[in-house]
N, CA, C and O atoms as a GROMACS GRO file, in nm:
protein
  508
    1UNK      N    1   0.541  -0.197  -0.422
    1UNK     CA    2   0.433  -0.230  -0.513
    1UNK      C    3   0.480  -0.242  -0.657
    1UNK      O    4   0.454  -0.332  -0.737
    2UNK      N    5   0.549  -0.141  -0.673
    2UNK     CA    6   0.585  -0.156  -0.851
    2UNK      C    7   0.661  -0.316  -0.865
    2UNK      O    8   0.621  -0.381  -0.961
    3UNK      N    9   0.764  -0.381  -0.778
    3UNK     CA   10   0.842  -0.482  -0.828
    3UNK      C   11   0.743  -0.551  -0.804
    3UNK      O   12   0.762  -0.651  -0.873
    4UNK      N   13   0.619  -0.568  -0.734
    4UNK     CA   14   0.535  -0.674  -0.747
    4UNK      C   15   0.465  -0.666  -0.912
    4UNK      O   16   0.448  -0.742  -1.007
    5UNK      N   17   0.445  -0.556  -0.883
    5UNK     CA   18   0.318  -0.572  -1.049
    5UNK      C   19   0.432  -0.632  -1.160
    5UNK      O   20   0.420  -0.741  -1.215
    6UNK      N   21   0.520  -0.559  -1.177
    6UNK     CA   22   0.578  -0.569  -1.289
    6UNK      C   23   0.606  -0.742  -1.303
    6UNK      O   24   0.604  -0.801  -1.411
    7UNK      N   25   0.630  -0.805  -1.177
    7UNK     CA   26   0.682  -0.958  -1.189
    7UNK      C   27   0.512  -1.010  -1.245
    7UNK      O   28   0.500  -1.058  -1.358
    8UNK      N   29   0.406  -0.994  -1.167
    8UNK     CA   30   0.304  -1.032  -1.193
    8UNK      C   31   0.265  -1.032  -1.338
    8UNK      O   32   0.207  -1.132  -1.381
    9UNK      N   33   0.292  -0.920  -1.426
    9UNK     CA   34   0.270  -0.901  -1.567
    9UNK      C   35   0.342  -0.974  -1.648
    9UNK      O   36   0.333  -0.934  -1.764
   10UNK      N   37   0.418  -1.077  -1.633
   10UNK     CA   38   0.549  -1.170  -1.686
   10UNK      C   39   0.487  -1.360  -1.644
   10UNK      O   40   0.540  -1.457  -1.699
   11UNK      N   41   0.382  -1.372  -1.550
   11UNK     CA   42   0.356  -1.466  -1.497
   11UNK      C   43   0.236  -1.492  -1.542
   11UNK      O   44   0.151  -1.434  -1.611
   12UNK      N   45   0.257  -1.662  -1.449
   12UNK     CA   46   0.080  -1.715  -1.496
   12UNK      C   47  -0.029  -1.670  -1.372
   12UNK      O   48  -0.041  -1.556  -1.327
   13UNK      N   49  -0.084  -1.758  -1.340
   13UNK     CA   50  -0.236  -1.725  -1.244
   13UNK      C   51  -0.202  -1.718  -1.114
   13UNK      O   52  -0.273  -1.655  -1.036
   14UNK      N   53  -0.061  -1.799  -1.059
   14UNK     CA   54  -0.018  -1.775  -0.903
   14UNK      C   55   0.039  -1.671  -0.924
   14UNK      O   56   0.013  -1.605  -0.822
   15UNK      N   57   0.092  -1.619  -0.977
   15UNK     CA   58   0.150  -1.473  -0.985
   15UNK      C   59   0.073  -1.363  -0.988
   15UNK      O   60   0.100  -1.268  -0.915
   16UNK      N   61  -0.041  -1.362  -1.079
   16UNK     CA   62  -0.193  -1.273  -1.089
   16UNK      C   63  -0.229  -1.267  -0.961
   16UNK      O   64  -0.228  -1.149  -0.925
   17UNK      N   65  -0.264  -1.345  -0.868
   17UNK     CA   66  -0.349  -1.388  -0.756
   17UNK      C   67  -0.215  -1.325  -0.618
   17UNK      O   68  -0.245  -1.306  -0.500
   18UNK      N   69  -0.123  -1.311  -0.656
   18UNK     CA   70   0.021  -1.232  -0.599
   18UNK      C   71  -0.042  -1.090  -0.597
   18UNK      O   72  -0.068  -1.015  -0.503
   19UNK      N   73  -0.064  -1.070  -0.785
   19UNK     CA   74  -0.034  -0.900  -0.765
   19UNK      C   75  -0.186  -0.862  -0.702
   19UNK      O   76  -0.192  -0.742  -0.675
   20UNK      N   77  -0.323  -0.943  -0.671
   20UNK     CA   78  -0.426  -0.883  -0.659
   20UNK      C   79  -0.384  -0.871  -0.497
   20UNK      O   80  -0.414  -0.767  -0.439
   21UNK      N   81  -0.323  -0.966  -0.433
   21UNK     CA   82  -0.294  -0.922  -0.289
   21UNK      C   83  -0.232  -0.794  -0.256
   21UNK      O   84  -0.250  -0.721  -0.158
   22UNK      N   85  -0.136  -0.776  -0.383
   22UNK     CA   86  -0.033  -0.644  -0.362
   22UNK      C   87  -0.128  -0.533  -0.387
   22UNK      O   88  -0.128  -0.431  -0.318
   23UNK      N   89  -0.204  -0.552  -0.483
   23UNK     CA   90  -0.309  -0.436  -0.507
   23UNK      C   91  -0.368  -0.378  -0.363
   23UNK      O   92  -0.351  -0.270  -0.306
   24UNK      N   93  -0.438  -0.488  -0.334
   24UNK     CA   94  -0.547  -0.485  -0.213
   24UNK      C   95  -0.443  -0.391  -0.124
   24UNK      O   96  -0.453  -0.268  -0.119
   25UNK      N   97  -0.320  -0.484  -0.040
   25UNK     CA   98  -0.291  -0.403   0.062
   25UNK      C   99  -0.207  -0.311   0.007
   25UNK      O  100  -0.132  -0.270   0.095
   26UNK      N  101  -0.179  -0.247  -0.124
   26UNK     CA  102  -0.160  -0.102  -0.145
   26UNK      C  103  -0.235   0.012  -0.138
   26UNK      O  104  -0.219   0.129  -0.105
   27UNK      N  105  -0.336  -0.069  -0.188
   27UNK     CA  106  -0.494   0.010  -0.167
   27UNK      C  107  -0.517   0.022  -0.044
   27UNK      O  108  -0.556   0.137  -0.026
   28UNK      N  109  -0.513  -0.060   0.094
   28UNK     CA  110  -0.548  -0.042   0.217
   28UNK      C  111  -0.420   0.061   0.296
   28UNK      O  112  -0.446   0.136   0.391
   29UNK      N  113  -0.284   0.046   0.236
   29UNK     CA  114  -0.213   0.140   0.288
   29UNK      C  115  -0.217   0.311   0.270
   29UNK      O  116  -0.193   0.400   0.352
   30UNK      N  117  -0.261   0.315   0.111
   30UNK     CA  118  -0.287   0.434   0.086
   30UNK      C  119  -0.399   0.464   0.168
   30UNK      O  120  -0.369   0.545   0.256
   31UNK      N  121  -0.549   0.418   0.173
   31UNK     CA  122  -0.633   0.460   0.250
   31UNK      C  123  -0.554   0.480   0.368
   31UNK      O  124  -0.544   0.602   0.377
   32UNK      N  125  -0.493   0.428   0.465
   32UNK     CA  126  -0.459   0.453   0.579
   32UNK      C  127  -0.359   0.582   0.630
   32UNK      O  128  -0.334   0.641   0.735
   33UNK      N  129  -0.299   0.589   0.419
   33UNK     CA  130  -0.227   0.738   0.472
   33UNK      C  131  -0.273   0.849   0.458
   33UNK      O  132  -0.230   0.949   0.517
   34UNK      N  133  -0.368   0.846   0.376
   34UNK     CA  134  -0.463   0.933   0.305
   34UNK      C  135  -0.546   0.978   0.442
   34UNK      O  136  -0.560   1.097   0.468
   35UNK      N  137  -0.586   0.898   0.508
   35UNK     CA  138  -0.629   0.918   0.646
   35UNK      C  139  -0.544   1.006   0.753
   35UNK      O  140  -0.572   1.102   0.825
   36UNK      N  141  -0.446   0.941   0.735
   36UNK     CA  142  -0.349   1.042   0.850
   36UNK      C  143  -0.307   1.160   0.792
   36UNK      O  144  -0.299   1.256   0.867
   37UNK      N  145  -0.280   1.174   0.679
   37UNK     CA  146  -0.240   1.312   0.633
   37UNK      C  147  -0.361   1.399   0.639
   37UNK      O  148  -0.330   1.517   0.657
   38UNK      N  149  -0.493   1.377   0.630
   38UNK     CA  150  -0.583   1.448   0.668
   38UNK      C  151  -0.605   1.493   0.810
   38UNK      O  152  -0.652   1.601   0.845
   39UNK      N  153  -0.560   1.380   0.895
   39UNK     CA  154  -0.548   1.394   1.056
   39UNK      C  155  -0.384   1.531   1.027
   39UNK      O  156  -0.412   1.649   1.047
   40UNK      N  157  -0.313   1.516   1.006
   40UNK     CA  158  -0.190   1.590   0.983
   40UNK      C  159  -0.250   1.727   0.958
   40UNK      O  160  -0.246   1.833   1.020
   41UNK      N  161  -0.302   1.689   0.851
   41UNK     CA  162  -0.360   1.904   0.810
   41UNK      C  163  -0.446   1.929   0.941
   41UNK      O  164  -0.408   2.011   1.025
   42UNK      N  165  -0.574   1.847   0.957
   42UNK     CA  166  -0.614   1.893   1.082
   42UNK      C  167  -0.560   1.938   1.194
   42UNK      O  168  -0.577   2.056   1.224
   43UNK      N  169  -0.509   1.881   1.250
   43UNK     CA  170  -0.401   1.911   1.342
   43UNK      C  171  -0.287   2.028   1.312
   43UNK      O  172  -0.279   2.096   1.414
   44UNK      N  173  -0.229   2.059   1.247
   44UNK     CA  174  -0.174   2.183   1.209
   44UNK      C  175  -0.231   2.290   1.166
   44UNK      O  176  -0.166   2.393   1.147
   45UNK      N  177  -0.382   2.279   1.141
   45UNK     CA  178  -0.453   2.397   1.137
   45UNK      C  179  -0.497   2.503   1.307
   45UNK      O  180  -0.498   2.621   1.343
   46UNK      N  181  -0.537   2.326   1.381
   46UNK     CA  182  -0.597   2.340   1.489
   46UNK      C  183  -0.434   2.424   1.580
   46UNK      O  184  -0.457   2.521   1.652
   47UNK      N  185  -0.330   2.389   1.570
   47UNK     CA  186  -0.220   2.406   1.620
   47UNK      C  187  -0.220   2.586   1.565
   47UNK      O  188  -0.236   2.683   1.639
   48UNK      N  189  -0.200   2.588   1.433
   48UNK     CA  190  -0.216   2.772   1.392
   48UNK      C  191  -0.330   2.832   1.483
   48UNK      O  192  -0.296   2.927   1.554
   49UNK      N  193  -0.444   2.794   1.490
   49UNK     CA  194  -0.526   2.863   1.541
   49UNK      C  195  -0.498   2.898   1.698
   49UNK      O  196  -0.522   3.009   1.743
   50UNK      N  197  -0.439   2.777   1.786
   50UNK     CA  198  -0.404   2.822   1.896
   50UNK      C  199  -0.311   2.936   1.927
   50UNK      O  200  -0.323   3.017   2.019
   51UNK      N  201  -0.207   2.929   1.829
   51UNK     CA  202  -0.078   2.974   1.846
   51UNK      C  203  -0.114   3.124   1.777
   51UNK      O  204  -0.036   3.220   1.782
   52UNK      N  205  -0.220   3.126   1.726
   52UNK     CA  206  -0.280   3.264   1.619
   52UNK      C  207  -0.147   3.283   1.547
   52UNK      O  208  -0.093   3.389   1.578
   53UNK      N  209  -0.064   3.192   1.441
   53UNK     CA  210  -0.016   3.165   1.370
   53UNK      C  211  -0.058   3.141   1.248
   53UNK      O  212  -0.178   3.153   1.220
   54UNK      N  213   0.044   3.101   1.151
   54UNK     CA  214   0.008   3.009   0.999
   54UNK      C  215   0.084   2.918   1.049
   54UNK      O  216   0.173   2.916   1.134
   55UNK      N  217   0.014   2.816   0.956
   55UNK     CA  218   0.033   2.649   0.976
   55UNK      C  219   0.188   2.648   0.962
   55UNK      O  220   0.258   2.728   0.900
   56UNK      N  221   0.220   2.549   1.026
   56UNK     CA  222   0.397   2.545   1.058
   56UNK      C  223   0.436   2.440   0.955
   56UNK      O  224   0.360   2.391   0.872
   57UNK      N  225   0.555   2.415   0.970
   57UNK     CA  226   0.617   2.306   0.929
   57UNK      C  227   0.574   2.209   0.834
   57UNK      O  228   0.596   2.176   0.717
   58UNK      N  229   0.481   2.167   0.966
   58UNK     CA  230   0.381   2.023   0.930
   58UNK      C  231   0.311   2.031   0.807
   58UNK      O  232   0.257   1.929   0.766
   59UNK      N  233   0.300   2.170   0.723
   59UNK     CA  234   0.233   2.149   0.551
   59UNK      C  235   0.398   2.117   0.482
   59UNK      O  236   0.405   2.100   0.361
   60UNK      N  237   0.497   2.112   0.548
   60UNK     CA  238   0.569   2.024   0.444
   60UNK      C  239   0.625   1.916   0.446
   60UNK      O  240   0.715   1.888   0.367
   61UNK      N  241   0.578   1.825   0.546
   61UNK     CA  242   0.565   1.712   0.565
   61UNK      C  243   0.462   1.664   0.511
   61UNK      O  244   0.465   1.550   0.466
   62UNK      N  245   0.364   1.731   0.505
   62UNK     CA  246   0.199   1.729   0.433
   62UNK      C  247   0.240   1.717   0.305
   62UNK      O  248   0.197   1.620   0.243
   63UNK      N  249   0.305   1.784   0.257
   63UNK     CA  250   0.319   1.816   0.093
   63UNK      C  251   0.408   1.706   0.024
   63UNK      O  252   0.370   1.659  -0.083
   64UNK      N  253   0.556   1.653   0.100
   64UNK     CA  254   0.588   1.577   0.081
   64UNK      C  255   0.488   1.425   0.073
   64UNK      O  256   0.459   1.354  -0.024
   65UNK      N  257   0.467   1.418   0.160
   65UNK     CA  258   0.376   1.253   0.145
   65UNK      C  259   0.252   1.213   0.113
   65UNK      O  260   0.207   1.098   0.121
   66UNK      N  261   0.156   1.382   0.048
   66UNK     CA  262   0.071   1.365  -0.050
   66UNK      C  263   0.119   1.335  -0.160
   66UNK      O  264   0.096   1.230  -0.220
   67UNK      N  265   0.174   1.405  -0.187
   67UNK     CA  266   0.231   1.481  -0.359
   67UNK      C  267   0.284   1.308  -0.362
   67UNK      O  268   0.231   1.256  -0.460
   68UNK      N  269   0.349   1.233  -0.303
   68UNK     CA  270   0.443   1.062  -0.355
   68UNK      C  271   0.306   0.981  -0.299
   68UNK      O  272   0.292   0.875  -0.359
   69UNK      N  273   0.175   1.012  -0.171
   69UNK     CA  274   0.087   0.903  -0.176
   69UNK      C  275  -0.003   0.913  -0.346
   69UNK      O  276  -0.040   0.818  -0.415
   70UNK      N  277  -0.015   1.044  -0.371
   70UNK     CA  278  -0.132   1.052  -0.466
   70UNK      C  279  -0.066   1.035  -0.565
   70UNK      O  280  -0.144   0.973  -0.637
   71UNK      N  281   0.050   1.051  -0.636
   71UNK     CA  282   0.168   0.935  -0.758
   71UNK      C  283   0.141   0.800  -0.704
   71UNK      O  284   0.093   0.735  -0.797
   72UNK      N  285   0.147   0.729  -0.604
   72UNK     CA  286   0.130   0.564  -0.546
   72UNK      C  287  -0.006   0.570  -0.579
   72UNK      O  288  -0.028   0.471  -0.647
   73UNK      N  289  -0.109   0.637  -0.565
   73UNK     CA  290  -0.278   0.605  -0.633
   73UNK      C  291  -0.285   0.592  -0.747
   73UNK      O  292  -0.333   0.493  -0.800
   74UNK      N  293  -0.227   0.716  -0.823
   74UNK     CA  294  -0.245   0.644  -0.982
   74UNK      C  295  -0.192   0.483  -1.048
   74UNK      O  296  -0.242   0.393  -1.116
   75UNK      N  297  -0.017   0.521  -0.962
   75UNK     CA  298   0.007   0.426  -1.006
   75UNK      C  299  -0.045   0.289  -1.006
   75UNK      O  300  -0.016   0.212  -1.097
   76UNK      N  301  -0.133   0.250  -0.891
   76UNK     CA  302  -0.181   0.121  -0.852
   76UNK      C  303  -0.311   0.136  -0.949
   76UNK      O  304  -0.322   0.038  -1.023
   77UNK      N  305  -0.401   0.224  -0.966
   77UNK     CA  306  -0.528   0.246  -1.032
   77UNK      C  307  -0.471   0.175  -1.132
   77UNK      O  308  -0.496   0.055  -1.143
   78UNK      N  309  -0.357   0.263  -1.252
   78UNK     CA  310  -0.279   0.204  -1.369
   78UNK      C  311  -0.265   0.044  -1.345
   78UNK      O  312  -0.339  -0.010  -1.428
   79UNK      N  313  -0.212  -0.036  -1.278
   79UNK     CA  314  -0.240  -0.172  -1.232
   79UNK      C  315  -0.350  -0.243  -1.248
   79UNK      O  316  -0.350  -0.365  -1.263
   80UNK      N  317  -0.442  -0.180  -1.244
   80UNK     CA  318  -0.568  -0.241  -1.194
   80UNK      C  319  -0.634  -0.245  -1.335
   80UNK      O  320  -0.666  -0.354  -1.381
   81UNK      N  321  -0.663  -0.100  -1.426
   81UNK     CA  322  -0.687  -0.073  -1.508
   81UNK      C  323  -0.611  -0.163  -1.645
   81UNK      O  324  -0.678  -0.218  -1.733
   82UNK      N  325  -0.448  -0.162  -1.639
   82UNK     CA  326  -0.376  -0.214  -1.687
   82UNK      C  327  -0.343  -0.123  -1.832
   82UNK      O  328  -0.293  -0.012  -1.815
   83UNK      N  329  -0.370  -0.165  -1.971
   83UNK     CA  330  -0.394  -0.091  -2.099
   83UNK      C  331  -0.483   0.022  -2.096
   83UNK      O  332  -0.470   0.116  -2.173
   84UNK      N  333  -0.591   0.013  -1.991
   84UNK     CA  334  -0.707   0.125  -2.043
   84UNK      C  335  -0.647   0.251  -1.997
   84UNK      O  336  -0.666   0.355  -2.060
   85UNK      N  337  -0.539   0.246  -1.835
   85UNK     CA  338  -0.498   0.337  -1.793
   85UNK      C  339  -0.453   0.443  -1.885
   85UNK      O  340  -0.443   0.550  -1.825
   86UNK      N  341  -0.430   0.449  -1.983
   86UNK     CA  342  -0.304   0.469  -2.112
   86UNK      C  343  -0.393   0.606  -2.156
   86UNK      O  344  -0.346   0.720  -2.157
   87UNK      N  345  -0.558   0.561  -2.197
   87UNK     CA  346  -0.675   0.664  -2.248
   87UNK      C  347  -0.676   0.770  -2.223
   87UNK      O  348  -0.737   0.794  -2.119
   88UNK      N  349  -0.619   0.885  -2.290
   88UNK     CA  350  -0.601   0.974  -2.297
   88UNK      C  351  -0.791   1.077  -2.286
   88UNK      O  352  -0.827   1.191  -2.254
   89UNK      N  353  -0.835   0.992  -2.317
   89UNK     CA  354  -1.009   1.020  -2.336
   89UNK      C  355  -1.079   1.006  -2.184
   89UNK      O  356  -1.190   1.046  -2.150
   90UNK      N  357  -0.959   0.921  -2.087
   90UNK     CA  358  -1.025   0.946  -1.944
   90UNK      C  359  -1.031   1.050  -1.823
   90UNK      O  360  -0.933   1.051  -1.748
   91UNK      N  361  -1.084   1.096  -1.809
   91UNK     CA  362  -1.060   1.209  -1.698
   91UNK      C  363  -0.903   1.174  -1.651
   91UNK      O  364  -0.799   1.212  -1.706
   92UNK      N  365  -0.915   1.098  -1.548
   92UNK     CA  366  -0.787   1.076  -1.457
   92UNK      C  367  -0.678   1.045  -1.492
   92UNK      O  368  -0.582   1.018  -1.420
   93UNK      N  369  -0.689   1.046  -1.652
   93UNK     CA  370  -0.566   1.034  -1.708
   93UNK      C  371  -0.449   1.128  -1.688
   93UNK      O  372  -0.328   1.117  -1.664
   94UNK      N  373  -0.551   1.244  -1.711
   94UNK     CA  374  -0.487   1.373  -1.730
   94UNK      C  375  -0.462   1.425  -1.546
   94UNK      O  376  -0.368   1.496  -1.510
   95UNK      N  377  -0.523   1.393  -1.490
   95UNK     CA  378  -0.524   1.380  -1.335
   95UNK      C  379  -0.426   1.290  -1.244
   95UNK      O  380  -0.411   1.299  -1.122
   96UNK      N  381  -0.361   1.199  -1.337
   96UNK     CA  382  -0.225   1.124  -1.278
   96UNK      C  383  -0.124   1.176  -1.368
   96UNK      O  384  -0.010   1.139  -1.340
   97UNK      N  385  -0.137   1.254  -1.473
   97UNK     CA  386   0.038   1.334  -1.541
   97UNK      C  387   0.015   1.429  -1.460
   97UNK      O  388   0.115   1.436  -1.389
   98UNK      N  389  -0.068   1.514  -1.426
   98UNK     CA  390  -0.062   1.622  -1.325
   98UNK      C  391   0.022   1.625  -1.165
   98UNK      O  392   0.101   1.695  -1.101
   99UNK      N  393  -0.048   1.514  -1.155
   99UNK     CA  394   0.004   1.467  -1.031
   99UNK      C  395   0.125   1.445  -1.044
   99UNK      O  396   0.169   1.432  -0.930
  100UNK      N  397   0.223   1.431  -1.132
  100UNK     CA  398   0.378   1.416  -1.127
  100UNK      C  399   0.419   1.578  -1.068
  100UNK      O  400   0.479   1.588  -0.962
  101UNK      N  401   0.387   1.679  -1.133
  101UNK     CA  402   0.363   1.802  -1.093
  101UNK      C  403   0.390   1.864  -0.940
  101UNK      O  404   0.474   1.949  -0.913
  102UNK      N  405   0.301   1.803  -0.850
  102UNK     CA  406   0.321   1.811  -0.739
  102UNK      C  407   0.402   1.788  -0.644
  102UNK      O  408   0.382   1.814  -0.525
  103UNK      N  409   0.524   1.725  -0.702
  103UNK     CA  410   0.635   1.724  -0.646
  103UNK      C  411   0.737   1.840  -0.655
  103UNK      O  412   0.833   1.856  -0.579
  104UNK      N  413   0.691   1.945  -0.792
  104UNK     CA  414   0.764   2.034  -0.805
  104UNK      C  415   0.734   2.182  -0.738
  104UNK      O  416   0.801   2.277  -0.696
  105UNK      N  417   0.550   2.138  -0.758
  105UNK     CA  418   0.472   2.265  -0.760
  105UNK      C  419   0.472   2.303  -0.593
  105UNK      O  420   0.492   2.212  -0.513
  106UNK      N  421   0.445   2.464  -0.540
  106UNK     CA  422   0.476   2.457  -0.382
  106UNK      C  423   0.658   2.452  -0.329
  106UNK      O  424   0.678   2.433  -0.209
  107UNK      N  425   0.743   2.464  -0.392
  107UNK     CA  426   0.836   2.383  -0.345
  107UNK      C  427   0.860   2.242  -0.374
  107UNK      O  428   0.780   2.151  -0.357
  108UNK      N  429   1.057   2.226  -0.452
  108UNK     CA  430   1.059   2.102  -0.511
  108UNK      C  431   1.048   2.008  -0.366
  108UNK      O  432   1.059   2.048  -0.250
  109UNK      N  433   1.024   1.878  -0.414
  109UNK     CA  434   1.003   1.792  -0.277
  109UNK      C  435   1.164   1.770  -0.186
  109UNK      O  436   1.172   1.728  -0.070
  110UNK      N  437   1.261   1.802  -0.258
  110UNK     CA  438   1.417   1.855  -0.209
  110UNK      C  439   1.406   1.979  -0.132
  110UNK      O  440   1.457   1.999  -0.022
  111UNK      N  441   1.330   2.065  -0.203
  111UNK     CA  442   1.354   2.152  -0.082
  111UNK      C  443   1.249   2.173   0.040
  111UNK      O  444   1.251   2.258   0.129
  112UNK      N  445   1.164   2.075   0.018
  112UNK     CA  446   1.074   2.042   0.117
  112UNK      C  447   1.138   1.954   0.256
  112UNK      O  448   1.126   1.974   0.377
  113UNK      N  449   1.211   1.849   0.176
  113UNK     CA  450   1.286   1.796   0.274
  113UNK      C  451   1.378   1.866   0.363
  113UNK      O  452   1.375   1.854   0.486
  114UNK      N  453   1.451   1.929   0.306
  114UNK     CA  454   1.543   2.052   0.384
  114UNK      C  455   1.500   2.084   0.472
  114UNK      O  456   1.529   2.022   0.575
  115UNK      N  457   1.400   2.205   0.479
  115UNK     CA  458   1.302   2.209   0.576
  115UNK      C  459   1.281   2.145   0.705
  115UNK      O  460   1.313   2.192   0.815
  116UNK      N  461   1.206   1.997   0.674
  116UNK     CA  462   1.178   1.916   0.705
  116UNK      C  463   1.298   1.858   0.870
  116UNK      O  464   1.279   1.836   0.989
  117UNK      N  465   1.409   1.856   0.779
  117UNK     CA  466   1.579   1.827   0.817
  117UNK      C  467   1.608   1.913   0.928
  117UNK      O  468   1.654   1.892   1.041
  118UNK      N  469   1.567   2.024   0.862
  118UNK     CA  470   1.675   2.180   0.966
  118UNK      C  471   1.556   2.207   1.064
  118UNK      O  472   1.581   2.202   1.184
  119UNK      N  473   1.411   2.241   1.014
  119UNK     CA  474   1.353   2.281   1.126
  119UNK      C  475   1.242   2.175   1.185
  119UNK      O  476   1.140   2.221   1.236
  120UNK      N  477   1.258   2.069   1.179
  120UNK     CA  478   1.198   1.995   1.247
  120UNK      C  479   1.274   1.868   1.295
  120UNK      O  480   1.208   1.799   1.373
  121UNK      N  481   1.366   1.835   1.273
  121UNK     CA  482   1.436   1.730   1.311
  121UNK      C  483   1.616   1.804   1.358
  121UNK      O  484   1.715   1.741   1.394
  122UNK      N  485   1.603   1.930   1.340
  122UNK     CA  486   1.729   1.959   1.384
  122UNK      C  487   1.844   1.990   1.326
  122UNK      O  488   1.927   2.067   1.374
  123UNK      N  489   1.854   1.932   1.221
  123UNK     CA  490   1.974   1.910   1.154
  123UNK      C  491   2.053   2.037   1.099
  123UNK      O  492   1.997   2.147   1.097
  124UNK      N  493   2.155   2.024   1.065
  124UNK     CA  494   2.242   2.157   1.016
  124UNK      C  495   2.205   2.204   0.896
  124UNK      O  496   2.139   2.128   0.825
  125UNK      N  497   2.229   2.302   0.860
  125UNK     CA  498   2.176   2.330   0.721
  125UNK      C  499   2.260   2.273   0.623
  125UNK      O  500   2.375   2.314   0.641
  126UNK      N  501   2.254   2.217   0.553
  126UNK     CA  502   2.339   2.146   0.407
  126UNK      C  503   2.390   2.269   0.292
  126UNK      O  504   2.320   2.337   0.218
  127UNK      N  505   2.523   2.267   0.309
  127UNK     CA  506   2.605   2.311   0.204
  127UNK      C  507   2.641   2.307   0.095
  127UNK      O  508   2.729   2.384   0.056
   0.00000   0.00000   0.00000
């Protein structure tokens, strides 16, 4: 999405009519992940409760691909918005610098991946 907008902001009206497509199906992809990561928490809650556990793994796979879908929401909003995004006077302004945050907050998204690596996919631990 970003190399689309940015070419789009340099162009005339076939290029505009480019980035509103890129908009749209960024917008339809996020809905669609935004969707499954909610199916994701569900499901790892429902999984703790069987197991009379805490939620496994799967909140850091959760954490990873909120924390980079909900940075991909602002950023496209910012697109859409264009200059106004900038307004420091808008709620969600302050609600997309935050959101950079969440990659750190919980565990950096590095050491989320680790995780991710060793106890769910197997891998050796990294040295």
């Amino acid at each position: 999405m970003p190399a689309c907008t940015a070419r789009t902001r340099r162009r005339g009206a076939q290029e505009r009519a480019l980035g509103r497509s890129c908009t749209a199906a960024a917008a339809g992809r996020l809905n669609a992940e935004f969707r499954a990561l909610w199916r994701l928490t569900q499901w790892n809650v429902s999984e703790a409760e069987l197991t009379g556990g805490v939620p496994g793994v799967g909140g850091s796979v959760f954490k990873l691909r909120y924390s980079h879908a909900r940075q991909e929401l602002y950023d496209t909003a910012a697109d859409v918005l264009g200059p106004e995004s900038l307004d420091l006077d808008r709620p969600w302004v302050l609600d997309r610098l935050s959101s950079l945050s969440y990659t750190i907050a919980a565990g950096t998204s590095q050491i989320q991946r680790n995780i991710v690596a060793e106890r769910i996919l197997g891998l050796p631990k990294g040295r």
